[in-house]
C-alpha positions in Angstrom: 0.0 0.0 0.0 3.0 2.5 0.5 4.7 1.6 -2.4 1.1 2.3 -3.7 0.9 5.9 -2.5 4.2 6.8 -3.1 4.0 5.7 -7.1 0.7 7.6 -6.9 2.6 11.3 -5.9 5.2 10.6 -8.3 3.0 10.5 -11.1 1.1 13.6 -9.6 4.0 15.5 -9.1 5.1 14.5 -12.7 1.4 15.6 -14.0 1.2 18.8 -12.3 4.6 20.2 -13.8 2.5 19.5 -17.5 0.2 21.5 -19.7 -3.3 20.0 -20.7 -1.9 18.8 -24.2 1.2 16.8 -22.5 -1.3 15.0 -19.8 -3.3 13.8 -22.5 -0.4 12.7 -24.5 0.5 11.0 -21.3 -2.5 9.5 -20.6 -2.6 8.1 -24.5 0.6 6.8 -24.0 -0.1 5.0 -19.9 -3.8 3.7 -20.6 -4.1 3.0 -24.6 -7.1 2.0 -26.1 -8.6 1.7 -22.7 -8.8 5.4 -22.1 -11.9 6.5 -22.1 -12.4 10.9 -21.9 -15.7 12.2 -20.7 -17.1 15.8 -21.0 -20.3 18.0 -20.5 -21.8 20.5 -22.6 -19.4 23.3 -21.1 -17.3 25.7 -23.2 -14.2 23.4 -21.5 -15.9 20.5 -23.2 -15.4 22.5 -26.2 -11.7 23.2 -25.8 -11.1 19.6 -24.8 -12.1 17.8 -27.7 -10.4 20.5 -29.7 -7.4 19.2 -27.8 -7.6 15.7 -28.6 -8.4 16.4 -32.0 -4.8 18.3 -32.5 -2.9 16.0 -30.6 -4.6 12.8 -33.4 -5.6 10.9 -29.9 -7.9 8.1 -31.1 -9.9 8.3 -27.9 -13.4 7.5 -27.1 -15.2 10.4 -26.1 -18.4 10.2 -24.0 -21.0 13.1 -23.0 -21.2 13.2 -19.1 -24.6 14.5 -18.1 -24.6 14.3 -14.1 -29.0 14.7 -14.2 -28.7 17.3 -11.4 -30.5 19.8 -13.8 -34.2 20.1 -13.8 -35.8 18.3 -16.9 -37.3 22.5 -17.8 -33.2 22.9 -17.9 -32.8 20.9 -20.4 -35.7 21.7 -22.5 -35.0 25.4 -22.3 -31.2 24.9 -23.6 -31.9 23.0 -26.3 -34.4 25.9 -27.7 -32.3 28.6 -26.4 -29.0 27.6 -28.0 -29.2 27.3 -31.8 -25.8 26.6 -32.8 -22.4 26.0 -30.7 -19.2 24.9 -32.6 -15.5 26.0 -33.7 -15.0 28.7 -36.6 -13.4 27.4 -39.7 -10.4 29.5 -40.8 -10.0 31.4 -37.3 -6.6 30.3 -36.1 -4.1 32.4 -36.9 -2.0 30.9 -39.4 1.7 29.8 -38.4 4.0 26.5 -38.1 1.6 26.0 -35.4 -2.0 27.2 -36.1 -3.7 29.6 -34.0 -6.3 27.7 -31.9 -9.7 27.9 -33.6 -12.1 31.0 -32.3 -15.6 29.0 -30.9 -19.1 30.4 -32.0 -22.2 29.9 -29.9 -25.8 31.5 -31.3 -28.8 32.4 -28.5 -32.3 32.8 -29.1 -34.0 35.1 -27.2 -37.4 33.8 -25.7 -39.1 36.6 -24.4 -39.7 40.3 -25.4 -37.8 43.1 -23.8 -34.8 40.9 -22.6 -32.0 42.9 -21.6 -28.4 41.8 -23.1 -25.5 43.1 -21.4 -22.1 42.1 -23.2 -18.6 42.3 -22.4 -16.2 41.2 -24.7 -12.9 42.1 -26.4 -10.6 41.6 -29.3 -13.1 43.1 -32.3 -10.7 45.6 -33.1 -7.1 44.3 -32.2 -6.9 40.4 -33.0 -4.7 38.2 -31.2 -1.5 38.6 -32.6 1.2 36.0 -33.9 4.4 35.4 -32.9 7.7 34.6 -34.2 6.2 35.0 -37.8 2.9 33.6 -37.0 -0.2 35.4 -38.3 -3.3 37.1 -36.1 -6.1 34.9 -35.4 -9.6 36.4 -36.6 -11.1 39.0 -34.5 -14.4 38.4 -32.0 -17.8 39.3 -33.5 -20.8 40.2 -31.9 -24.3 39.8 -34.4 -27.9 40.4 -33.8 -30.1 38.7 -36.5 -33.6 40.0 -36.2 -36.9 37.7 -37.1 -36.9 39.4 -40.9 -33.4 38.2 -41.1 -31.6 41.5 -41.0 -27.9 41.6 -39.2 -27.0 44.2 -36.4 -23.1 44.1 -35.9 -22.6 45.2 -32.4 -19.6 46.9 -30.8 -17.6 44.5 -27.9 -19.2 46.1 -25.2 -23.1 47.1 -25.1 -25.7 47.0 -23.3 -29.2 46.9 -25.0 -32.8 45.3 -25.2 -33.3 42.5 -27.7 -37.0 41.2 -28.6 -38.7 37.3 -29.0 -37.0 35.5 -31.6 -33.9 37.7 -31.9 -30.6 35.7 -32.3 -27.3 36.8 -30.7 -24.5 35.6 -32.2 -21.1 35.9 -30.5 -18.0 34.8 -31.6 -14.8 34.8 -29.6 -11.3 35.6 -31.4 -9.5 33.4 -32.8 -6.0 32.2 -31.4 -2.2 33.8 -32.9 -0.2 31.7 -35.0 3.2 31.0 -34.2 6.1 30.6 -36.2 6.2 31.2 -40.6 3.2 29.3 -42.0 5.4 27.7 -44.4 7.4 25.5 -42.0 4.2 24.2 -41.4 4.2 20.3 -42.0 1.6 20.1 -45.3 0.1 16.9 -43.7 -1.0 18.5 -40.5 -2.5 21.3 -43.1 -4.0 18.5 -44.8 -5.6 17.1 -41.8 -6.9 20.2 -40.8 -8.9 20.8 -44.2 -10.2 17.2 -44.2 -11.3 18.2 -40.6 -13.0 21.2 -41.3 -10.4 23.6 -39.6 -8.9 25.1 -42.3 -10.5 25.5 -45.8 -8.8 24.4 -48.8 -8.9 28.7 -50.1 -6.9 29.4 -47.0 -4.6 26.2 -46.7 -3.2 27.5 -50.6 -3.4 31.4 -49.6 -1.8 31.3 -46.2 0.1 27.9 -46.1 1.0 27.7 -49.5 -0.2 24.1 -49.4 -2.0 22.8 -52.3 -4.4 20.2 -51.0 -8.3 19.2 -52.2 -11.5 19.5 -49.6 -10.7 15.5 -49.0 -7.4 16.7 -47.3 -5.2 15.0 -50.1 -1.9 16.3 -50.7 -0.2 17.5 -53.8 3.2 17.7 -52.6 5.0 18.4 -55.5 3.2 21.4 -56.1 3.2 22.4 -52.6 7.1 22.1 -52.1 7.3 24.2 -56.0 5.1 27.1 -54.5 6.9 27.3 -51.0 10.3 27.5 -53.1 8.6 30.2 -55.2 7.0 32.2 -52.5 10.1 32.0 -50.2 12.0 32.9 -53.0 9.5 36.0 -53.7 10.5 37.2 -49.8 14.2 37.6 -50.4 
């Protein structure tokens, strides 16, 4: 039972010295195909399966719902929210991308619902580093019942009416590092996943690849020569 224990703070002490991508590659690595991951509905949720998606963890993921909402809970989120997900195109491009910007859509339920917002990084994107491009800029959108489109500033406070859909999207992440020292295949994977559209994988990347994710390397490493050349 010591011997127990003291393995047990070892491997704690080891864990709490890494960031959230290294513990999973860790736990990929210790458990194999028994690990199992679970999550909620939470924005961490979110950012979590984002996570294992990067890292390529071939992981089973199941929803966790603990029941400790009422059932009117439930019912109410599923016609409040109308659509939650990651932003195509969002991270900052860079040897490594930017992480994606994540969009969530509200529908307002009553009439004369006060909507108080604080947000930032409209007008200033995150930056890149070391040659990394900006990730896209937050957005804040009011779609009225005609359809019509209100962009609102970062910070407002104002009264919306039954039906009205807020739409707020937070900023993408920075790249970091020249987007053409990124490896084509992780572009690749990223437009077969949805990430990163085939438009910005040959625009920002210079990496010529179809919406299936497949590769033309030859071409790719032709027009990296050319554009690095282009530079000097």
């Amino acid at each position: 039972m010591t011997a127990s224990l003291q393995q047990l703070s070892r491997t704690d002490a080891q864990i709490e010295a890494m960031s959230a991508e290294e513990v999973l590659s860790w736990a990929y690595e210790e458990f194999g195909e028994s690990l199992c991951i679970s999550c909620s509905w939470q924005k961490q949720s979110s950012v979590l399966v984002h996570m294992i998606s990067e890292l390529d963890l071939d992981v089973d993921i199941v929803e966790l719902d603990t029941h400790l909402f009422f059932k009117e809970t439930y019912e109410t989120r599923e016609r409040l929210v109308e659509r939650y997900g990651l932003v195509p195109d969002s991270g900052g491009p860079g040897r490594h991308r930017g992480g994606l910007a994540i969009e969530r859509a509200w529908r307002c339920l009553t009439p004369d619902t006060s909507l108080i917002v604080r947000s930032d990084r409209a007008a200033r994107p995150p930056y890149g580093l070391a040659g990394g491009l900006p990730g896209a800029p937050s957005a804040n959108v009011l779609v009225r019942p005609d359809g019509s489109e209100e962009t609102l500033p970062p910070m407002f406070s104002t009264t919306i009416g039954e039906g009205d859909v807020y739409v707020h999207r937070i900023a993408g992440g920075g790249g970091f590092g020249d987007p053409l020292e990124r490896d084509p295949a992780l572009v690749g994977r990223d437009v077969a996943n949805g990430k990163v559209s085939a438009a910005s994988a040959a625009a920002d990347y210079v990496v010529v690849v179809g919406t299936d994710g497949i590769l033309d390397e030859d071409a790719t490493e032709r027009l990296r020569a050319e554009r690095r050349q282009g530079r000097t």
